[in-house]
C-alpha positions in Angstrom: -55.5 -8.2 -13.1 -53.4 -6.1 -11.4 -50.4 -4.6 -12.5 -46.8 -4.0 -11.1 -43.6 -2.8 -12.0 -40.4 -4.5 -11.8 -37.1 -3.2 -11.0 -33.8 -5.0 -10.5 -31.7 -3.0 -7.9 -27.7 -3.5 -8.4 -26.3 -2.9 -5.0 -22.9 -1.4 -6.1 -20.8 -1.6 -3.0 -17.9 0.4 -3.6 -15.0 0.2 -1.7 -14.2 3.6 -1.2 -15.5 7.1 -0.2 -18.0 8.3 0.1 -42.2 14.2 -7.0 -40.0 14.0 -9.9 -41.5 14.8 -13.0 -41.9 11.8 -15.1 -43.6 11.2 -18.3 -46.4 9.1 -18.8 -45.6 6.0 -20.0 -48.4 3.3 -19.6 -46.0 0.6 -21.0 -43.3 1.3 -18.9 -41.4 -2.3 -17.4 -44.7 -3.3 -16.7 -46.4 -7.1 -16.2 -49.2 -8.2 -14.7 -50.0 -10.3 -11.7 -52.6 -12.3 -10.2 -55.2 -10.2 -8.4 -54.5 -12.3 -5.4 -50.9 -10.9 -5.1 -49.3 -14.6 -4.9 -46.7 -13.8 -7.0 -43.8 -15.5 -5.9 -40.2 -13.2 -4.8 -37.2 -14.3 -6.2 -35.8 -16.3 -3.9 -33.6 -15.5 -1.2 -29.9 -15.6 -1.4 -27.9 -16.9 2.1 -25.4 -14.7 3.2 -22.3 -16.7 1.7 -23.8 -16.5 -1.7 -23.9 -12.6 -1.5 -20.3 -12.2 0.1 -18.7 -14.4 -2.4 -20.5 -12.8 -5.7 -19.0 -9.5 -3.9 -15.8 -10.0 -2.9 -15.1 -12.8 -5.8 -16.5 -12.1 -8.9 -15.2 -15.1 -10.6 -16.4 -17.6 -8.2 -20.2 -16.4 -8.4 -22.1 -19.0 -9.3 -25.2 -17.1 -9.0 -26.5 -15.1 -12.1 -29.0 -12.9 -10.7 -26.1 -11.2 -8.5 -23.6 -11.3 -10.9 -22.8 -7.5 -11.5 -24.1 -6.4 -15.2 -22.5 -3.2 -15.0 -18.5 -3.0 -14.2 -17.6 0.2 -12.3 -14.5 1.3 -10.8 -13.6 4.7 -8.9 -13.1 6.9 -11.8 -16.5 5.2 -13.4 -18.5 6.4 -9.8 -16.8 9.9 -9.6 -17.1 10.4 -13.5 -20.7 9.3 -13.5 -21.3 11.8 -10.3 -22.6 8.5 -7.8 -19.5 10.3 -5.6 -17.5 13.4 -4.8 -13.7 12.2 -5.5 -12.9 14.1 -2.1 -14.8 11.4 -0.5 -13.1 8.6 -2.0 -9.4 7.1 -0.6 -6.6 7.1 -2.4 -4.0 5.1 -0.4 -4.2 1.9 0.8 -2.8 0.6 3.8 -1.1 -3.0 4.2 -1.1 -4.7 7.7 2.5 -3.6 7.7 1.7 0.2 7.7 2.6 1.0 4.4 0.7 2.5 1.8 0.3 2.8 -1.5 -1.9 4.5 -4.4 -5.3 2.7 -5.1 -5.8 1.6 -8.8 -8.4 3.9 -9.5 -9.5 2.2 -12.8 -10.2 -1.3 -11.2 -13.6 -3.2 -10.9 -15.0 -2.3 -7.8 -16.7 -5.3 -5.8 -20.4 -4.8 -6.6 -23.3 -7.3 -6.8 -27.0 -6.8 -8.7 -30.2 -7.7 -6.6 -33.6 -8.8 -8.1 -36.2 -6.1 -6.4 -39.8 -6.2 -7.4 -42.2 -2.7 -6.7 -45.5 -2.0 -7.6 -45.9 0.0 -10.9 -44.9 3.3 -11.1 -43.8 3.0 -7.0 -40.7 3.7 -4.9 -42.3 1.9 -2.5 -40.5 -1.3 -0.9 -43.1 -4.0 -0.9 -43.5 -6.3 2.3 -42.9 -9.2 0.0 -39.5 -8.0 -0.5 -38.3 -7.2 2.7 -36.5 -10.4 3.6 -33.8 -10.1 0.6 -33.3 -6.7 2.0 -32.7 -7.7 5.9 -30.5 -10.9 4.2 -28.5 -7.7 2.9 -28.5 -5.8 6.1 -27.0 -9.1 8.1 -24.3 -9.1 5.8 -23.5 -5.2 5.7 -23.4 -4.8 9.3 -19.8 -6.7 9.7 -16.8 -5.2 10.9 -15.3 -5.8 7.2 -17.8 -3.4 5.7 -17.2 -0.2 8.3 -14.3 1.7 6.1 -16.4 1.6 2.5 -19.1 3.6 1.6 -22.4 1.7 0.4 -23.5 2.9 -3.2 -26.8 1.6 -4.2 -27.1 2.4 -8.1 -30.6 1.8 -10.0 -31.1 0.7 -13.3 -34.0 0.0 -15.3 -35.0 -1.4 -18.9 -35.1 0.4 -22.3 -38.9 0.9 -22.6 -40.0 4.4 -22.0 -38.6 7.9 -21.9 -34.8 8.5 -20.5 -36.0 10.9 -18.0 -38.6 8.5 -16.3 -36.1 5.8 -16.3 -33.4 7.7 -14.7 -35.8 9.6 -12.1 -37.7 6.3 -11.3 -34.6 4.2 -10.8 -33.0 6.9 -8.3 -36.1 6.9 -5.8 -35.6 3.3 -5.7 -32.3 3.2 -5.4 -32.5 5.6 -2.4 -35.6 3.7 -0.8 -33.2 0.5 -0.6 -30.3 2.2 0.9 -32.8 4.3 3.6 -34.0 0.2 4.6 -31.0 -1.3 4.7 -28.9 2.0 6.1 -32.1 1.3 9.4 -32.1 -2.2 9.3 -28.5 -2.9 9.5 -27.8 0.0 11.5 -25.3 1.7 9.3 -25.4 5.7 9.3 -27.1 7.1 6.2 -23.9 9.2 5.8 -22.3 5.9 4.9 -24.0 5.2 1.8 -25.1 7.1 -1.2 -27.8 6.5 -3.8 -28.4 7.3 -7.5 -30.2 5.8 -10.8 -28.7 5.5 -14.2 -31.9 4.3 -15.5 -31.1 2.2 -19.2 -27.9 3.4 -19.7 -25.6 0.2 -18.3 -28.0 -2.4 -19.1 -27.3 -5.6 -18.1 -27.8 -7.5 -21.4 -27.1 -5.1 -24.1 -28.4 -7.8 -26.5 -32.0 -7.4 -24.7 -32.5 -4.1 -23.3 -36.0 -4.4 -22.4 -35.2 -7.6 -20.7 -36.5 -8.0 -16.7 -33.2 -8.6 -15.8 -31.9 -5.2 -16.6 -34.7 -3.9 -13.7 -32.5 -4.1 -10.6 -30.2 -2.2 -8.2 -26.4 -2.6 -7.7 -24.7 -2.2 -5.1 -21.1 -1.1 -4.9 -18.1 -0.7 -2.4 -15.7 1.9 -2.2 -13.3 2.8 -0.2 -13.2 5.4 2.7 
């Protein structure tokens, strides 16, 4: 048997602005798979689906991209995902006018399902279709004004430090292949991990479905 590593990326898309040294831990979110590597990805989400869970939280029927982890601008620039320079703070109408953003409200953000190999930053081949599925739907016209925050998070087994490091190297890995395969500047999105500290079922913090990157939309 071979064995892998699982981690769940949430793709925070915010609307707005803007090797390590790890501890040894043989336990860490591990499983094991088939040494003939047939083990099945999650499967892939259309378009619509990921749209919809972004834009309308409450009409996501889909519990894998459900967001575990509610962030708003104050959350991103408090938790240091962005500068608040980098973030906008007016909102214009189709009228012209402006007015302040509500910096304490959700930002639109989904949670994607992304398997590595153990230990790895890696994106494996097997994974790559979820990713361009990602790409098709970030390289709109309605995504050009929001920086793309791609936040890692991992389970509760194993140190704080390896958690964190490992979830930020996957975190940026995701946002380097969709940044290239969608043809979206690099300066457009930003990357960080928050290993087990916003789990997405605080009830089961060890649980797979913690294991995943967010992504998160703010505005520019």
């Amino acid at each position: 048997m071979r064995k892998f590593k699982a981690l769940t990326f949430s793709a925070i898309i915010l609307l707005g602005v803007g090797a390590p040294a790890f501890a040894q831990q043989l336990t860490l979110e591990s499983f094991d798979l088939e040494d003939n590597d047939t083990a099945a990805a999650p499967e892939i989400q259309t378009g619509s689906d990921l749209e919809t869970c972004l834009f309308s939280a409450t009409d996501c029927e889909n519990a894998e991209l459900k967001s575990g982890s509610s962030l708003s601008i104050d959350d991103v620039v408090n938790l240091g995902v962005i500068d608040r320079e980098k973030v906008a703070v007016q909102e214009t109408s189709t009228t012209g006018t402006s007015k302040p953003i509500d910096t304490a409200q959700a930002l639109p953000s989904i949670d994607m399902e992304i398997l590595f190999d153990y230990n790895s930053s890696t994106i494996r081949a097997d994974q790559a279709q979820r990713l361009i599925e990602l790409s098709d739907v970030l390289r709109g016209p309605k995504f050009k004004d929001y920086t793309l925050a791609f936040i890692g998070h991992t389970d509760s087994v194993g140190s704080a430090t390896y958690n964190r490091n490992l979830s930020r190297r996957r975190a940026q890995e995701v946002a380097f292949y969709v940044s290239r395969a969608a043809g979206i500047p690099l300066s457009q999105t930003t990357s960080t991990g928050l290993g087990f500290d916003r789990p997405k079922t605080p009830y089961d913090t060890e649980g797979p479905q913690n294991r995943r990157v967010q992504l998160v939309l703010i505005p520019r």
